[in-house]
PyMOL commands that place a pseudoatom at each C-alpha (Angstrom):
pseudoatom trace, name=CA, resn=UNK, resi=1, chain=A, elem=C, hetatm=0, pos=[1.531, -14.279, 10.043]
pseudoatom trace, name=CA, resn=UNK, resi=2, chain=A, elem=C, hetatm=0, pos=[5.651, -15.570, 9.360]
pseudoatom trace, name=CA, resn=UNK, resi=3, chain=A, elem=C, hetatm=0, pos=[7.694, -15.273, 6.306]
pseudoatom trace, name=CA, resn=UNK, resi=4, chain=A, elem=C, hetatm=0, pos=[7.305, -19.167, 6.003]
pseudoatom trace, name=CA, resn=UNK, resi=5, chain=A, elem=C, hetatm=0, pos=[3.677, -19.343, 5.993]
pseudoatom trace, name=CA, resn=UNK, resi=6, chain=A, elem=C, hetatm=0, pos=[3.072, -16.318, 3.687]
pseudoatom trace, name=CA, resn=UNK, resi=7, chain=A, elem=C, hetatm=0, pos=[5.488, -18.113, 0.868]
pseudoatom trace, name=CA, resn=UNK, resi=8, chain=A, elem=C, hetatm=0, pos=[3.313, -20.992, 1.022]
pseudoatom trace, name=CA, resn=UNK, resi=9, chain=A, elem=C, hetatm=0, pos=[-0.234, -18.358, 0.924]
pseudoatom trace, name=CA, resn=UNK, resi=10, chain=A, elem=C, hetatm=0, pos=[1.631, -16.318, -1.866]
pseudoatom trace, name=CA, resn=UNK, resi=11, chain=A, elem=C, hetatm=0, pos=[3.069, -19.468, -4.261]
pseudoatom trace, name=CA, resn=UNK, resi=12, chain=A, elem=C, hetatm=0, pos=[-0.864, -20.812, -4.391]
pseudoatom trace, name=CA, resn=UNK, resi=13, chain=A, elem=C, hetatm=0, pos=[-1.919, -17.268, -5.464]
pseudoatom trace, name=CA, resn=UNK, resi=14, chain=A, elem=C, hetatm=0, pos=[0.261, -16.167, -7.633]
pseudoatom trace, name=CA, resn=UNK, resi=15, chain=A, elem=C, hetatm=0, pos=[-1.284, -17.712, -10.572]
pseudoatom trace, name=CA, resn=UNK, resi=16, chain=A, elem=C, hetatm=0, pos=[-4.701, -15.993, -10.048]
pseudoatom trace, name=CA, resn=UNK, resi=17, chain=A, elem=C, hetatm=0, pos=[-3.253, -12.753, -7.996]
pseudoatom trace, name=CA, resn=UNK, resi=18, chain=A, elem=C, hetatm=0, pos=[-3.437, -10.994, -11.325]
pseudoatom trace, name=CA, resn=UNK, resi=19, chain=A, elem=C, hetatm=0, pos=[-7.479, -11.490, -11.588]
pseudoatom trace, name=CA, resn=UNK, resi=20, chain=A, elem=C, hetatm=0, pos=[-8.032, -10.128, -8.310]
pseudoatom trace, name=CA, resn=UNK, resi=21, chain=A, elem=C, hetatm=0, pos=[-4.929, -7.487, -7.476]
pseudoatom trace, name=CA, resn=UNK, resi=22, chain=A, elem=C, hetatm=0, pos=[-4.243, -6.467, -10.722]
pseudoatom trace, name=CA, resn=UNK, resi=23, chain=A, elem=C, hetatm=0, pos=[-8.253, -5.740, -11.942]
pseudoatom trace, name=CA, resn=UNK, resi=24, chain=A, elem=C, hetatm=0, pos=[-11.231, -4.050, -11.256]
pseudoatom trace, name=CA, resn=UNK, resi=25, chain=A, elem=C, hetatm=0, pos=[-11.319, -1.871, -7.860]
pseudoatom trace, name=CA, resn=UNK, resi=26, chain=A, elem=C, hetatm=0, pos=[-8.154, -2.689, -7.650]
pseudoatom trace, name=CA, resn=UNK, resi=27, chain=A, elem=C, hetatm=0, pos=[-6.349, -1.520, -10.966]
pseudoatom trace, name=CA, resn=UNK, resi=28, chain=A, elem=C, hetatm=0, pos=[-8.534, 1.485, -10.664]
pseudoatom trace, name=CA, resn=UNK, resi=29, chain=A, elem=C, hetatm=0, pos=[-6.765, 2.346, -6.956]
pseudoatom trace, name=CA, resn=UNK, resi=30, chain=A, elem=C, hetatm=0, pos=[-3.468, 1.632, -8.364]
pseudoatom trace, name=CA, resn=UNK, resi=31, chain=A, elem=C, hetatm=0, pos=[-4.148, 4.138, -11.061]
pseudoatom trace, name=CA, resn=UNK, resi=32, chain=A, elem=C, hetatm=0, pos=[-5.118, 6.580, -8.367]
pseudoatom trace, name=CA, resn=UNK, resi=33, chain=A, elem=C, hetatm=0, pos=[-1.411, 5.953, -6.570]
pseudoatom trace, name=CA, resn=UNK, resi=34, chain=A, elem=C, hetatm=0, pos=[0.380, 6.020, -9.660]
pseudoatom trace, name=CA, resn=UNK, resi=35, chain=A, elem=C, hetatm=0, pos=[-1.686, 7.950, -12.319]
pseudoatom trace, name=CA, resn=UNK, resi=36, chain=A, elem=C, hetatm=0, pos=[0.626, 11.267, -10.828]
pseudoatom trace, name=CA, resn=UNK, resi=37, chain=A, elem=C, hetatm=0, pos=[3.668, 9.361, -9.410]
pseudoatom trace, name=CA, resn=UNK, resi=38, chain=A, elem=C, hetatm=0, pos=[6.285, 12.146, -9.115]
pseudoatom trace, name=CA, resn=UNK, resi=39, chain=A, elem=C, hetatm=0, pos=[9.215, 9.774, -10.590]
pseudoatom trace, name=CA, resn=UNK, resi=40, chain=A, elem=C, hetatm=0, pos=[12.236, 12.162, -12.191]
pseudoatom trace, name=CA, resn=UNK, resi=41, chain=A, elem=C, hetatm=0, pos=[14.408, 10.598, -15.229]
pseudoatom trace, name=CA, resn=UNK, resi=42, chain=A, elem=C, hetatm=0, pos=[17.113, 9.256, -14.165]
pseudoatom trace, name=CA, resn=UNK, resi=43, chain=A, elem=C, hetatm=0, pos=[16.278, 8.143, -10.583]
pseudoatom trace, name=CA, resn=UNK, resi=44, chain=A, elem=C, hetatm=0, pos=[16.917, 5.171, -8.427]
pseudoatom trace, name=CA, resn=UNK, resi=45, chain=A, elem=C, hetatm=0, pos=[13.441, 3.389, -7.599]
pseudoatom trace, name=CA, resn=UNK, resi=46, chain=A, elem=C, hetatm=0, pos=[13.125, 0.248, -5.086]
pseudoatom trace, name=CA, resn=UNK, resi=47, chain=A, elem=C, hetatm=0, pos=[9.854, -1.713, -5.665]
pseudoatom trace, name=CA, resn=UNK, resi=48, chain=A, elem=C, hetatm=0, pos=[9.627, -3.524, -1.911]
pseudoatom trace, name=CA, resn=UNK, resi=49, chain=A, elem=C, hetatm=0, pos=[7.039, -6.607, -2.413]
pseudoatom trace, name=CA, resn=UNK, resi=50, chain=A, elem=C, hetatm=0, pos=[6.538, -5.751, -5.838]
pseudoatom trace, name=CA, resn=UNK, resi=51, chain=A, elem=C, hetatm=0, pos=[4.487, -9.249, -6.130]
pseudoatom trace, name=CA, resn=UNK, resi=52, chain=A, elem=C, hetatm=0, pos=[3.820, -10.124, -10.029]
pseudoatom trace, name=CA, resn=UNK, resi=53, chain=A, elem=C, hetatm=0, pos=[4.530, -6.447, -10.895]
pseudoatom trace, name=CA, resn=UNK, resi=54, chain=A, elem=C, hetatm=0, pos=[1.072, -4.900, -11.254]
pseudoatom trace, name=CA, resn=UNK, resi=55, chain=A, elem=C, hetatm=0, pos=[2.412, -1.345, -10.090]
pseudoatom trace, name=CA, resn=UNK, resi=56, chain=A, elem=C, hetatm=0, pos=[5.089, -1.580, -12.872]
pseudoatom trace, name=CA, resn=UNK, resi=57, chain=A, elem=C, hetatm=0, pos=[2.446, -1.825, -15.399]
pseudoatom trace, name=CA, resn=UNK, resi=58, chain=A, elem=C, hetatm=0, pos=[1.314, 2.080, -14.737]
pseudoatom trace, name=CA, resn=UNK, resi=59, chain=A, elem=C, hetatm=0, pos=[4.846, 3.797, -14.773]
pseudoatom trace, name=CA, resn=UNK, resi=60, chain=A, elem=C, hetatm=0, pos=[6.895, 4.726, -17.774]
pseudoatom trace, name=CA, resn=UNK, resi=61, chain=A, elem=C, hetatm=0, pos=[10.209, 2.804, -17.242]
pseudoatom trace, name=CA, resn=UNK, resi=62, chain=A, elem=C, hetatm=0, pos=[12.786, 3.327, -19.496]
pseudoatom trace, name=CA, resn=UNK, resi=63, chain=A, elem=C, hetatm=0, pos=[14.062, 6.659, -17.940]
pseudoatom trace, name=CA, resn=UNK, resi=64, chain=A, elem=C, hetatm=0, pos=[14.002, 4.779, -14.768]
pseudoatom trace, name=CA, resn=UNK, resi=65, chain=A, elem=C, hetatm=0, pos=[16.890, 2.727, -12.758]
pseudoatom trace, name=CA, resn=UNK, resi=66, chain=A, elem=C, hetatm=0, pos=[14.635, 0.424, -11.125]
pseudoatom trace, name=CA, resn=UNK, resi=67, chain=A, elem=C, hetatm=0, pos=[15.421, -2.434, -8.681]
pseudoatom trace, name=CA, resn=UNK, resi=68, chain=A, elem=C, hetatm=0, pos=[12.590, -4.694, -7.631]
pseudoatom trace, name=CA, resn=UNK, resi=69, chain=A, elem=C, hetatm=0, pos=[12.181, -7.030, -4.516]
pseudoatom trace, name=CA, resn=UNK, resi=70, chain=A, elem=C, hetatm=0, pos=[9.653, -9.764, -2.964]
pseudoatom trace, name=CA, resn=UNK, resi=71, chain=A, elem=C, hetatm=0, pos=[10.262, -12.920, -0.707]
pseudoatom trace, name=CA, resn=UNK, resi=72, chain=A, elem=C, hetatm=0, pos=[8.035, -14.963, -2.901]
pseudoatom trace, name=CA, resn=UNK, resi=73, chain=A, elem=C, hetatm=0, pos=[10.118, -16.412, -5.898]
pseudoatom trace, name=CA, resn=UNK, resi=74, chain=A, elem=C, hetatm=0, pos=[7.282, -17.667, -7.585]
pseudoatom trace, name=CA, resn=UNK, resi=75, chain=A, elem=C, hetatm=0, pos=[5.608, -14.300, -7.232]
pseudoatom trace, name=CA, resn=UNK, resi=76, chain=A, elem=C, hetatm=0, pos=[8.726, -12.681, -8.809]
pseudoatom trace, name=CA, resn=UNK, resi=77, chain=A, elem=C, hetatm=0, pos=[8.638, -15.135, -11.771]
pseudoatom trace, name=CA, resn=UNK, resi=78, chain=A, elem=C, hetatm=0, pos=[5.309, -13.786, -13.387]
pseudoatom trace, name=CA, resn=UNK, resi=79, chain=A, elem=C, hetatm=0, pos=[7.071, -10.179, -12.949]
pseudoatom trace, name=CA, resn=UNK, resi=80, chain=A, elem=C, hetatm=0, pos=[10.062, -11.561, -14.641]
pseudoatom trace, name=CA, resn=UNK, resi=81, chain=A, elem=C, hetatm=0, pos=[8.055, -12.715, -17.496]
pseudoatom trace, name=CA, resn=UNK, resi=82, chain=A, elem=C, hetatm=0, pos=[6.173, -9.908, -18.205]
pseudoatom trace, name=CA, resn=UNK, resi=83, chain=A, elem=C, hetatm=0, pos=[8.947, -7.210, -18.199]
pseudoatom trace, name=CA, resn=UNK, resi=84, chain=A, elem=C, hetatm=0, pos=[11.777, -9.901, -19.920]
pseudoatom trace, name=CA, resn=UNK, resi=85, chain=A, elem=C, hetatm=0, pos=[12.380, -6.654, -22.000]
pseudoatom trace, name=CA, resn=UNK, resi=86, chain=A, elem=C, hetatm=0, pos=[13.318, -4.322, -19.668]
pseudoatom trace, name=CA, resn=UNK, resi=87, chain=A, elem=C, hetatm=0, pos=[16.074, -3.636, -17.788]
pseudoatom trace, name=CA, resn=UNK, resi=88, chain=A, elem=C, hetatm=0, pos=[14.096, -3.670, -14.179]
pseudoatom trace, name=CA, resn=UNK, resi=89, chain=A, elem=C, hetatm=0, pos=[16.608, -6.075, -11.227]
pseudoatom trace, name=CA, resn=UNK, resi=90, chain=A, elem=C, hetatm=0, pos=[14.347, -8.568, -9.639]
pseudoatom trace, name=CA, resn=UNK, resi=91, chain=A, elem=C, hetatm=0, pos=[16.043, -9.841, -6.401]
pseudoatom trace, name=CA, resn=UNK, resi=92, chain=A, elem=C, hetatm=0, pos=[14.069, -12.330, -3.692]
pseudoatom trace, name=CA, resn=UNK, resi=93, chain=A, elem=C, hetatm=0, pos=[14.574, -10.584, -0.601]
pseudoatom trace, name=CA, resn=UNK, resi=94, chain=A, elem=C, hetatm=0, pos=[12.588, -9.919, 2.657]
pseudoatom trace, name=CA, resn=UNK, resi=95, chain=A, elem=C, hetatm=0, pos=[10.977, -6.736, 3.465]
pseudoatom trace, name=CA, resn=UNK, resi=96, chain=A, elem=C, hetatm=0, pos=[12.142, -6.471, 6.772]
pseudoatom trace, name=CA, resn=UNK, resi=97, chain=A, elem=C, hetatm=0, pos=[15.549, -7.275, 6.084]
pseudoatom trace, name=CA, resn=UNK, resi=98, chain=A, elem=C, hetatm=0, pos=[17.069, -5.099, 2.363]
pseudoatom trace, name=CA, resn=UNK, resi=99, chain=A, elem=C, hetatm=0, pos=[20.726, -6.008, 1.427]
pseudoatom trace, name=CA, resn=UNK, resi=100, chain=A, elem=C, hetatm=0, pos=[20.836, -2.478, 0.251]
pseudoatom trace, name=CA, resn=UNK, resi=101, chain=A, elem=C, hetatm=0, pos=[23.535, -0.116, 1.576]
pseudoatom trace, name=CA, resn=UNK, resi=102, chain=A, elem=C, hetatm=0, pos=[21.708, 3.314, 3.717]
pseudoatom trace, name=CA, resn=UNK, resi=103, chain=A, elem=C, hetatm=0, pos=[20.675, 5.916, 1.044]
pseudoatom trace, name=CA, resn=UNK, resi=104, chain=A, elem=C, hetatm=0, pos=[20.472, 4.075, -1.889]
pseudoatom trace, name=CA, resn=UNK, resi=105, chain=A, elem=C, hetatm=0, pos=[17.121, 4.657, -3.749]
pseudoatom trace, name=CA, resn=UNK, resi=106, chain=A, elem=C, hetatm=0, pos=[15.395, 7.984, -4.653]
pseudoatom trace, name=CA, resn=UNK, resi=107, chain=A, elem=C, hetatm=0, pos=[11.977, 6.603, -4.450]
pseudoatom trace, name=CA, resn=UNK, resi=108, chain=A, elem=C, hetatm=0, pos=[11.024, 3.437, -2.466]
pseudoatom trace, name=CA, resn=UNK, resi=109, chain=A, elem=C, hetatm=0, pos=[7.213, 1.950, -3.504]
pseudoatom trace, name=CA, resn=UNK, resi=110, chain=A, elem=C, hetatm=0, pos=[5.819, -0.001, -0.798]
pseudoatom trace, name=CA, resn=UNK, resi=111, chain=A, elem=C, hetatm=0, pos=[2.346, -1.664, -2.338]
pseudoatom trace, name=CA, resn=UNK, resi=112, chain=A, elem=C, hetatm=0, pos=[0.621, -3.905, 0.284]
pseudoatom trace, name=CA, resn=UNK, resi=113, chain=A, elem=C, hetatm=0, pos=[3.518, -4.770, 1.734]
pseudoatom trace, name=CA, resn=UNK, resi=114, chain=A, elem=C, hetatm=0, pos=[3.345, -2.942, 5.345]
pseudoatom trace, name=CA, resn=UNK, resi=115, chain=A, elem=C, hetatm=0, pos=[0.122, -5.460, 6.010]
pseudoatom trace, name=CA, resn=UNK, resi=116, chain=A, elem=C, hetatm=0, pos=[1.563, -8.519, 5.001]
pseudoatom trace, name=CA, resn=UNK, resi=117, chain=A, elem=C, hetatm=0, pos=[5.130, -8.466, 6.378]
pseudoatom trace, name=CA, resn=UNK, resi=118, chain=A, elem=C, hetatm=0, pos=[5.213, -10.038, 10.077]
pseudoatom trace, name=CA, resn=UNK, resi=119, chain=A, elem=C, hetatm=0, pos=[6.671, -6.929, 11.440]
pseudoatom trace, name=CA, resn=UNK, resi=120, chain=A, elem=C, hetatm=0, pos=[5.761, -3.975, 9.215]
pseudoatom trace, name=CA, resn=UNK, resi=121, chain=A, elem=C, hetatm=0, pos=[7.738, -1.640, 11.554]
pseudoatom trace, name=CA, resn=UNK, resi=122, chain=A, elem=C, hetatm=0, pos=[10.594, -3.533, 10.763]
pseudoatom trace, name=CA, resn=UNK, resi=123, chain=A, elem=C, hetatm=0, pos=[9.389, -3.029, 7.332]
pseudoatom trace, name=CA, resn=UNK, resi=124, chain=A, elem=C, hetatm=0, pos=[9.046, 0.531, 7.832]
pseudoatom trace, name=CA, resn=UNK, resi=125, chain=A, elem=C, hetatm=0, pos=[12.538, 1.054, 9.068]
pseudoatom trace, name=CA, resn=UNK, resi=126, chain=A, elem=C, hetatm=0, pos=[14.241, -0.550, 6.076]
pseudoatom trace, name=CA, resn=UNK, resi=127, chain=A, elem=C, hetatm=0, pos=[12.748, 1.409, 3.835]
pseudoatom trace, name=CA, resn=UNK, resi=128, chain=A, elem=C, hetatm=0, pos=[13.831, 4.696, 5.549]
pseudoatom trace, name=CA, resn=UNK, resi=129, chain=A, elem=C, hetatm=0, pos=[17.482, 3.794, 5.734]
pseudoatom trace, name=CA, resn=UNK, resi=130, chain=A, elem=C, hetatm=0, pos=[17.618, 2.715, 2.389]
pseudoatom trace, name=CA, resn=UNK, resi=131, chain=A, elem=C, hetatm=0, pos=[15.756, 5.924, 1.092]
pseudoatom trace, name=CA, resn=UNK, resi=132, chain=A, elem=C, hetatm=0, pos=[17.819, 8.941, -0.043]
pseudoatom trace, name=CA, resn=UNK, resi=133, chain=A, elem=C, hetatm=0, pos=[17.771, 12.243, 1.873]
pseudoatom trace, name=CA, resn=UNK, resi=134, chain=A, elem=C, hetatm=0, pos=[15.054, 14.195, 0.126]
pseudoatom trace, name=CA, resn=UNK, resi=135, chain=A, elem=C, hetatm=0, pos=[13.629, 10.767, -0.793]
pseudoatom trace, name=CA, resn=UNK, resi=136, chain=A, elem=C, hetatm=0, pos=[9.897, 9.525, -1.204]
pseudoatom trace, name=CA, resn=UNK, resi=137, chain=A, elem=C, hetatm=0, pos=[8.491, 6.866, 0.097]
pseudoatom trace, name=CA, resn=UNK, resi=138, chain=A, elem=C, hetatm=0, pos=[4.964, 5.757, -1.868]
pseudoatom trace, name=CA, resn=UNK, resi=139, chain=A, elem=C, hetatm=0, pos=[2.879, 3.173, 0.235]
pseudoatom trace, name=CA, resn=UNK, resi=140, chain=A, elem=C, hetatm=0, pos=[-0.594, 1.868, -1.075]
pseudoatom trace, name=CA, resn=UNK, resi=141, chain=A, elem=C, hetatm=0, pos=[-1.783, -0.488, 1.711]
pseudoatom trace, name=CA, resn=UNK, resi=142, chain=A, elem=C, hetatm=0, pos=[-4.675, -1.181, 3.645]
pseudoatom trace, name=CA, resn=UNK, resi=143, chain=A, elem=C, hetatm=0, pos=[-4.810, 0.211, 7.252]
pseudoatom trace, name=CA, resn=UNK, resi=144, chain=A, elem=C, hetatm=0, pos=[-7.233, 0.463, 10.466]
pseudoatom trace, name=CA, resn=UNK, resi=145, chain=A, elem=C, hetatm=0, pos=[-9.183, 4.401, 10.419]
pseudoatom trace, name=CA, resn=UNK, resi=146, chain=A, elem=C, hetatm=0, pos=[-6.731, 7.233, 11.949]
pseudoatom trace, name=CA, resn=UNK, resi=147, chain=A, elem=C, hetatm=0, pos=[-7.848, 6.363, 15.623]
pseudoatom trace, name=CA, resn=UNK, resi=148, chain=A, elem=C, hetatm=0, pos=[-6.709, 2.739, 15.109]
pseudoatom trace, name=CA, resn=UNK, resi=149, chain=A, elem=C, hetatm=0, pos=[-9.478, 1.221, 16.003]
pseudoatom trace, name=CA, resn=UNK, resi=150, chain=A, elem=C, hetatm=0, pos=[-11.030, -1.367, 14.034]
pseudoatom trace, name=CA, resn=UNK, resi=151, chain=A, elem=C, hetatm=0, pos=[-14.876, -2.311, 13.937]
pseudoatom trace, name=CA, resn=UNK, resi=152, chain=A, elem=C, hetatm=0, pos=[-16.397, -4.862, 15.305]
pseudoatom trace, name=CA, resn=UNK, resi=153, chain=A, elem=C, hetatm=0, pos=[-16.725, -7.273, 12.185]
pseudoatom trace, name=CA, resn=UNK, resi=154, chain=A, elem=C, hetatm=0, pos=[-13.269, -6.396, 11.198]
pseudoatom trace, name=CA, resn=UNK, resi=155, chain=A, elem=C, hetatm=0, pos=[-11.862, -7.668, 14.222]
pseudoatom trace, name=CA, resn=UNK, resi=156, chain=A, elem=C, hetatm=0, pos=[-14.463, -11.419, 14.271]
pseudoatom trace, name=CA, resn=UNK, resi=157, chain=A, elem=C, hetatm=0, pos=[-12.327, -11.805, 10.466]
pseudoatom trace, name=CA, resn=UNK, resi=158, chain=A, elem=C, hetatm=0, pos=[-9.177, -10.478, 11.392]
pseudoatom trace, name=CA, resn=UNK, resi=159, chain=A, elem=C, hetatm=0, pos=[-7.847, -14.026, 12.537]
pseudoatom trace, name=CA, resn=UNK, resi=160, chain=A, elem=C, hetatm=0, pos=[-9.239, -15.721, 9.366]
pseudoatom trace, name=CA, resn=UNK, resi=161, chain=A, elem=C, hetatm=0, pos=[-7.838, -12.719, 6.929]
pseudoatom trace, name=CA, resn=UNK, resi=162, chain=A, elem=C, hetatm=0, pos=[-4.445, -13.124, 8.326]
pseudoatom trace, name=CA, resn=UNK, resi=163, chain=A, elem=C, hetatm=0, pos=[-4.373, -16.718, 7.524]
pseudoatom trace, name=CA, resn=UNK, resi=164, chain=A, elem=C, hetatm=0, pos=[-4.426, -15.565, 4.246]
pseudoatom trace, name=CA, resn=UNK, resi=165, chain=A, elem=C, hetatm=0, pos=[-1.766, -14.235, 4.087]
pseudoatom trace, name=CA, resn=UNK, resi=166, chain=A, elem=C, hetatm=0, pos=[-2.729, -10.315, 5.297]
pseudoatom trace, name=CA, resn=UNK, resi=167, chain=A, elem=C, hetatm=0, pos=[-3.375, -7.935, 8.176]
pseudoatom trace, name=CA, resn=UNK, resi=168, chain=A, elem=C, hetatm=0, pos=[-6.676, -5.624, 8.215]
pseudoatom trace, name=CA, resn=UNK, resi=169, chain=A, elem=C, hetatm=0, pos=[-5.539, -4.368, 11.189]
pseudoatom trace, name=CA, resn=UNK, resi=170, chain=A, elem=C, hetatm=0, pos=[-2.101, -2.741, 11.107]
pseudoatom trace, name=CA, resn=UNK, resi=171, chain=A, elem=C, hetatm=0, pos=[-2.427, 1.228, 12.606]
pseudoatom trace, name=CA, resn=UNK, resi=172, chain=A, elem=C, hetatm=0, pos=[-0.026, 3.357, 9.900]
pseudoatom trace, name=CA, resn=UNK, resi=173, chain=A, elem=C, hetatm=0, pos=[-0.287, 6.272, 12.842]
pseudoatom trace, name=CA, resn=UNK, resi=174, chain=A, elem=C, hetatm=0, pos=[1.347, 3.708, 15.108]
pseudoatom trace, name=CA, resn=UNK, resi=175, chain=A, elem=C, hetatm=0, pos=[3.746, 1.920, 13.207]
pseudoatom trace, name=CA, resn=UNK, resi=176, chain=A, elem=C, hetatm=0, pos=[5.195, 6.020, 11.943]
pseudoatom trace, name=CA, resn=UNK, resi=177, chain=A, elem=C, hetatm=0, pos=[5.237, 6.981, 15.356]
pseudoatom trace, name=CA, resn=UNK, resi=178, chain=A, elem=C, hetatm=0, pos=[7.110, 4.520, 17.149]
pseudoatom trace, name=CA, resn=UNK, resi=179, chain=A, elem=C, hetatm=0, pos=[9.035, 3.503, 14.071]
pseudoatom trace, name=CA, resn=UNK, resi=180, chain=A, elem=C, hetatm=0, pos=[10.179, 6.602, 11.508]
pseudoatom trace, name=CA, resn=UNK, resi=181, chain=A, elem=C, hetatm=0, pos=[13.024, 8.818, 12.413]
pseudoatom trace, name=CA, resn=UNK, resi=182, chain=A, elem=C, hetatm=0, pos=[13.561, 11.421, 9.248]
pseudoatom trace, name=CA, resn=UNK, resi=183, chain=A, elem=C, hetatm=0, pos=[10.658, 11.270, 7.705]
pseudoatom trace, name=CA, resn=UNK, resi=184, chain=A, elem=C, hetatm=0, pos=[7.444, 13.285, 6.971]
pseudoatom trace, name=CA, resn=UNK, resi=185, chain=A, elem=C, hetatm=0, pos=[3.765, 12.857, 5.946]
pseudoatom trace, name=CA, resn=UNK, resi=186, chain=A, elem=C, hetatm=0, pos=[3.476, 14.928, 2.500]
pseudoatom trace, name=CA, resn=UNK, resi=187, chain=A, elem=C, hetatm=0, pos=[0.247, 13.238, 1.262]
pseudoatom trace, name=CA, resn=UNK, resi=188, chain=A, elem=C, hetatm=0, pos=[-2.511, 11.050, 2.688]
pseudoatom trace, name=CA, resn=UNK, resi=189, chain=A, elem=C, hetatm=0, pos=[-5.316, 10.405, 0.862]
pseudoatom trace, name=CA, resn=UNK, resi=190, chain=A, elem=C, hetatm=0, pos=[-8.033, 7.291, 0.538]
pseudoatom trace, name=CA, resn=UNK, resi=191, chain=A, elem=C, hetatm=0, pos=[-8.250, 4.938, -2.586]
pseudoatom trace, name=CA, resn=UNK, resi=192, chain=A, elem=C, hetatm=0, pos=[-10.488, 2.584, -1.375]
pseudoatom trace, name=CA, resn=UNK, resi=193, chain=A, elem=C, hetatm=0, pos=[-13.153, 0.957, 0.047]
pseudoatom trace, name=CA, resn=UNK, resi=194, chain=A, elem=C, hetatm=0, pos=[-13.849, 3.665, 2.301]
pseudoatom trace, name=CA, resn=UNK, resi=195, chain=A, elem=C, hetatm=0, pos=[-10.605, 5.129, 3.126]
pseudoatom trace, name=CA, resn=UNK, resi=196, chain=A, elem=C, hetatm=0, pos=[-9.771, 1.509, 4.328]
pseudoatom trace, name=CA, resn=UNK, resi=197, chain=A, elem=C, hetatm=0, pos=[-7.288, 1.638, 1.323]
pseudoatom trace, name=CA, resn=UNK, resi=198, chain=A, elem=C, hetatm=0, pos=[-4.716, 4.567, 1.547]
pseudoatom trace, name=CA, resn=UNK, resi=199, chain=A, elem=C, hetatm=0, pos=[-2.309, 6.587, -0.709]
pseudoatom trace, name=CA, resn=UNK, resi=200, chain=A, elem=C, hetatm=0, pos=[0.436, 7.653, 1.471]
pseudoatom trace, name=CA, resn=UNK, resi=201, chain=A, elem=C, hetatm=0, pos=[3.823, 9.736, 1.098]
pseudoatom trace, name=CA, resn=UNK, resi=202, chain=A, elem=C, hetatm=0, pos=[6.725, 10.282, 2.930]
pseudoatom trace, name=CA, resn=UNK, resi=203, chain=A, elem=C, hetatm=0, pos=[9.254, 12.683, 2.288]
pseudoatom trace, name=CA, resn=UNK, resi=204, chain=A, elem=C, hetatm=0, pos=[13.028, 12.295, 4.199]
pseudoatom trace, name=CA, resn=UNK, resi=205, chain=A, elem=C, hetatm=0, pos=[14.350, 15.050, 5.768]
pseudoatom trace, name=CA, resn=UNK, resi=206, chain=A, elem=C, hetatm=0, pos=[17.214, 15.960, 3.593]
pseudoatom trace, name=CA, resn=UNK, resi=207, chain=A, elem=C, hetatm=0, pos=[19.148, 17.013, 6.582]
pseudoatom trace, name=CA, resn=UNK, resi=208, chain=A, elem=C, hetatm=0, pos=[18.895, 14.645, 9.270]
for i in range(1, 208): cmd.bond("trace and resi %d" % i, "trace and resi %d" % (i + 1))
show_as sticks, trace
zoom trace
């Protein structure tokens, strides 16, 4: 996967990303992540690869300062549309590269993001410096089983899957390890399909 070929995968599907992210097992998972998302009035929330905005859907916004990023502008302009009325920044940017000063967001919300960026340890690392100490980092994302190793099925389609546009086989316990520097595991729980989908949240140290 590049940055080039996944704006080409994501401008085809964003007009029928809705049907299939944003419904069914899907909306049901995202109500899982977000049904008890721990967001306090008045805070700073970054939305990394917020796509056409199905996460925003689930969250009350108004007592929120939210900023919201993805590096596909046509994804971003179905977001735009539906939340014209609120007060939410949309900004193109890439994943593995914020224009955010360090320590700038209270919450960061990563939703399948770490297994579509090229390098989601880059990905990863971003997201720490821009998070506040005593920050939380929410990812939703689809990841290989705790040992990292993938079946054999998974790993015949994971060439064709990540043509798509997506990885099936990015280790989480990897990419933490040799990638996170002030952070801690709080929660880890599965959403889907198995535990393939996971609900996981990091807390940063708030001394470092």
């Amino acid at each position: 996967m590049n940055n080039s070929w996944n704006k080409i995968i994501y401008k085809a599907a964003s007009p029928i990303y809705d049907s299939v992210f944003n419904a069914g097992m899907f909306r049901r998972a995202r109500l899982n992540v977000f049904g008890d998302a721990p967001f306090r009035g008045g805070s700073t929330v970054l939305f990394v690869g917020v796509g056409t905005g199905a996460d925003l859907e689930l969250i009350e916004l108004g007592h929120l300062d939210i900023t919201a990023v993805d590096y596909s502008r046509d994804m971003l302009k179905k977001a735009e549309v539906k939340f014209k009325d609120n007060d939410i920044r949309f900004l193109e940017m890439d994943a593995q590269n914020l224009s955010f000063e360090e320590e700038t967001f209270d919450y960061v919300v990563a939703s399948l993001i770490l297994s579509v960026v090229p390098d989601p340890g880059a990905c990863l690392r971003e997201m720490e410096r821009v998070l506040n100490k005593n920050g939380e980092l929410i990812i939703f994302d689809k990841f290989t089983p705790p040992d990292g190793k993938l079946s054999f099925g998974k790993k015949l389609i994971r060439p064709i899957i990540s043509a798509l546009g997506t990885d099936i086989g990015v280790d989480f316990e990897d990419v933490f390890q040799k990638n996170n520097h002030t952070m801690m595991k709080i929660e880890d729980k599965p959403v889907m399909m198995n535990g393939m989908y996971r609900k996981i949240v990091l807390k940063k140290h708030l001394e470092q």
